[in-house]
C-alpha positions as CSV (number, residue, x, y, z in Angstrom):
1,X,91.4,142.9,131.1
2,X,94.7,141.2,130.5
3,X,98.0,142.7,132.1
4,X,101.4,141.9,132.5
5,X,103.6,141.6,135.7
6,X,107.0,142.8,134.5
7,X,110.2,141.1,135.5
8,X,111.5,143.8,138.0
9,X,108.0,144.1,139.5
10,X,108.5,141.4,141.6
11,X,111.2,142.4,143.5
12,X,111.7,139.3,145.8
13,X,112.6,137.2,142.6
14,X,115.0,139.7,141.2
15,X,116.5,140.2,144.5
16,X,117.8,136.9,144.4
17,X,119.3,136.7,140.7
18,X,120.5,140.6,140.5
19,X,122.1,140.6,145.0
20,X,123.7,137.1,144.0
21,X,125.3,138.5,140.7
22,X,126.5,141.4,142.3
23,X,127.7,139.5,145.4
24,X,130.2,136.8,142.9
25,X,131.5,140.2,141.5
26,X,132.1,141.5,144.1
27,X,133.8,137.9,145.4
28,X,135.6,137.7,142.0
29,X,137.1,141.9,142.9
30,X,138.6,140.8,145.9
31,X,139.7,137.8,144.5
32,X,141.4,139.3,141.7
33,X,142.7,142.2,143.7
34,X,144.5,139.7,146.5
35,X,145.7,137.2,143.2
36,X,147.2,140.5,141.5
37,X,148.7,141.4,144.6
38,X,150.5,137.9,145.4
39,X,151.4,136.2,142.3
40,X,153.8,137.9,140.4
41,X,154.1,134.7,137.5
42,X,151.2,134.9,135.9
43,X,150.8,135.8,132.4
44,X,149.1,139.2,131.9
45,X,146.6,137.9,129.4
46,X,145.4,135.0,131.3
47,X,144.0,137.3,134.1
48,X,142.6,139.3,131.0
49,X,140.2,136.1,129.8
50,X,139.1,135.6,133.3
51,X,138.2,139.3,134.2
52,X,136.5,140.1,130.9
53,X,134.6,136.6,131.5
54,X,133.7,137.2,134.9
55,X,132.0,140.9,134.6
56,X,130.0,140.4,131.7
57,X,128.4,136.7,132.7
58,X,127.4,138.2,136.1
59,X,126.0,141.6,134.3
60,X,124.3,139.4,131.5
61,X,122.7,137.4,134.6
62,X,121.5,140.8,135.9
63,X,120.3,141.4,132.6
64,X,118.6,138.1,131.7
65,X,116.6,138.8,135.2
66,X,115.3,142.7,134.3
67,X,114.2,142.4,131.1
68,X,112.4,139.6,128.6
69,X,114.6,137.8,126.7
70,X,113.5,139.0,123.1
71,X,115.2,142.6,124.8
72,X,118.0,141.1,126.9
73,X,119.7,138.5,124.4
74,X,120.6,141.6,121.8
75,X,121.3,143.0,124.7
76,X,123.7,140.4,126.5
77,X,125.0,140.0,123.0
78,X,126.6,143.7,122.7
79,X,127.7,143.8,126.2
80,X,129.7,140.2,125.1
81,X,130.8,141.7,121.7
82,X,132.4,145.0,123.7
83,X,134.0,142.4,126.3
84,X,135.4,140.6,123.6
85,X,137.3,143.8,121.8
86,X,138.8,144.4,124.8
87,X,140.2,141.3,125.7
88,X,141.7,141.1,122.2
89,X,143.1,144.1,122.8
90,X,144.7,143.4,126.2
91,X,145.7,140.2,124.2
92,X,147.6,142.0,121.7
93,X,149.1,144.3,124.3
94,X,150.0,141.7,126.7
95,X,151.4,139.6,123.7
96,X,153.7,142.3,122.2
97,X,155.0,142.8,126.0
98,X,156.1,139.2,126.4
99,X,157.9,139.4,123.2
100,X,160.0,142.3,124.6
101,X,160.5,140.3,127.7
102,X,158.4,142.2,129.9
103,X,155.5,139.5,131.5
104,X,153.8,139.2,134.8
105,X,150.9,141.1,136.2
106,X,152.4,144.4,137.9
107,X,154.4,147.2,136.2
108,X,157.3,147.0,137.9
109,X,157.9,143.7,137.4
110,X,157.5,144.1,134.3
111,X,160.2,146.6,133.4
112,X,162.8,145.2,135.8
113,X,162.4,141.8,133.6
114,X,162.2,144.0,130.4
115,X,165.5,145.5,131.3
116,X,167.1,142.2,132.0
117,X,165.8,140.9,129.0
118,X,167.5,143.4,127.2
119,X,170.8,142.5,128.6
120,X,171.0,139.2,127.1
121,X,172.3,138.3,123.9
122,X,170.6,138.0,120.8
123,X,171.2,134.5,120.3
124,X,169.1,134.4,123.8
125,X,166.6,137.0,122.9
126,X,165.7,135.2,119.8
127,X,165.6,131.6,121.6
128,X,162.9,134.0,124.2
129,X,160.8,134.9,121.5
130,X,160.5,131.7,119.4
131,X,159.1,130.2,123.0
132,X,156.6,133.1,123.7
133,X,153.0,132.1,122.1
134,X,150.6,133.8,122.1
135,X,147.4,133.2,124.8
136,X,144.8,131.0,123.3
137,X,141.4,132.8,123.0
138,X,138.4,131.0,121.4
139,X,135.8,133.6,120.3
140,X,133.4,130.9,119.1
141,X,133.0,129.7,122.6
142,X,133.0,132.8,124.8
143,X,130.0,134.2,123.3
144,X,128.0,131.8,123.1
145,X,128.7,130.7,126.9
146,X,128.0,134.9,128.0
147,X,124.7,135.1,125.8
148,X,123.1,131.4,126.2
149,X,124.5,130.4,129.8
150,X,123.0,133.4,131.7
151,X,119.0,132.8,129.9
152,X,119.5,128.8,130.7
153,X,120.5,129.5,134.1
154,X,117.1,132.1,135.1
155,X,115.0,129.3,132.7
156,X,116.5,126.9,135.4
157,X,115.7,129.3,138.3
158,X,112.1,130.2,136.7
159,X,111.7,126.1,136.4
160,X,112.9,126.2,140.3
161,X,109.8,128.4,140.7
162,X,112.2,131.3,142.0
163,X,110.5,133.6,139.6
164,X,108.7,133.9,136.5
165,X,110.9,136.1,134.5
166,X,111.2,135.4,130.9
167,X,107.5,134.4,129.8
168,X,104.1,137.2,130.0
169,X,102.0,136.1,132.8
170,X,98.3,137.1,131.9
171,X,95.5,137.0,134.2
172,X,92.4,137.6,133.5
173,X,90.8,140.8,135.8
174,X,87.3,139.5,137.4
């Protein structure tokens, strides 16, 4: 009789790959609540590309270590493909917002800059927006690194003996 142990049947292995994912998002929350809270320079979309990078890498390492990799890379792939809309969105958004003068990470800011950009002359304004670029975002890189990354890294732990995740294990029943 020939069985299989599924991934999340051995719970000692997953612990380790699914606590330590969870504990750098949790490490990347506060860091990105306390970095929100004290630098007021930084462009909006720059924080975008390194949020929407973190989450799904971590959740794609979560799901690399539940489920057998001809499930979890289409998997890993939609959750990248839904991160990646929204950081071009927030791109856009963030974008359109600098043109207009308003830039930095909280609201407020934001508008009080937006008003004072609107107080300057045209001359100035226009000198503004031939400086703003737009932030530099290269699709044919971040997928690949969320979808390929997170498999190499529990083939690694597997090859570490931490678990044996990705391959059937058969035994034979005496």
């Amino acid at each position: 009789m020939k069985y299989t142990i599924l991934p999340w049947m051995d719970g000692v292995c997953a612990g380790y790959i699914i606590f330590g994912a969870m504990a750098l998002l949790i490490c990347y929350s506060i860091f990105e609540f306390f970095f929100k809270r004290h630098n007021l320079s930084m462009r909006r979309g720059t924080l975008a590309i390194i949020g929407n990078t973190v989450w799904p890498f971590c959740l794609n390492i979560c799901i690399y270590a539940l489920i057998y990799w001809y499930w979890a890379i289409p998997a890993s792939l939609a959750l990248s493909l839904i991160f990646w809309v929204i950081i071009r969105g927030e791109l856009k958004t963030a974008h359109e917002e600098e043109l207009e003068g308003c830039w930095g990470l909280f609201p407020a800011i934001r508008k009080i800059r937006g008003e004072a950009f609107a107080d300057l002359s045209i001359e100035e304004q226009l000198a503004y927006k031939a400086h703003v670029k737009p932030q530099k975002f290269y699709w044919w890189i971040y997928i690949p690194v969320l979808v390929i990354l997170p498999f190499c890294m529990i083939l690694l732990l597997e090859r570490l003996g931490i678990g044996d995740y990705l391959f059937f294990v058969v035994q034979l029943a005496e």
